[in-house]
N, C-alpha and C positions, 0 to 999 in steps of 0.2 A: 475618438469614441469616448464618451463621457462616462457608460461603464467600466473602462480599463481600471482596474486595480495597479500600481507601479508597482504599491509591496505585496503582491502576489508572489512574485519571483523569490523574494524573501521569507515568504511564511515558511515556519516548520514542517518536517513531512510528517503528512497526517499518523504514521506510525509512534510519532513523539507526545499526542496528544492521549492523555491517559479517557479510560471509558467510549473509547470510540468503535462504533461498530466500521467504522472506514477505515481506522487502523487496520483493523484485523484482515479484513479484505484486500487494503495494499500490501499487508504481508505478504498475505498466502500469495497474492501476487508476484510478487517479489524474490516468492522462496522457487514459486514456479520459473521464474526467469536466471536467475541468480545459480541458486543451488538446489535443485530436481534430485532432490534424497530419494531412496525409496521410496520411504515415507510418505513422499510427499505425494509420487506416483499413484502411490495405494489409494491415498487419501481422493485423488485426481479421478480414480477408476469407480469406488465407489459411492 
């Protein structure tokens, strides 16, 4: 496949790149998988 990227594998996770609205979304992701604070519940419900 001549689209393959190799250093995909290797890039940073988008959470490392500052001003990214992707970051913030693999967080919340993250925090939802990871560790499901209250908080984060709350934030989940409304």
């Amino acid at each position: 496949m001549p689209n393959r990227r190799p250093d995909k594998a290797l890039a940073p996770h988008p959470a490392l790149l500052p001003n990214s609205s992707a970051a913030i979304m693999s967080d919340a992701m993250l925090a939802h998988l990871i560790r499901p604070t209250p908080l984060v519940l709350i934030e989940a419900i409304f």
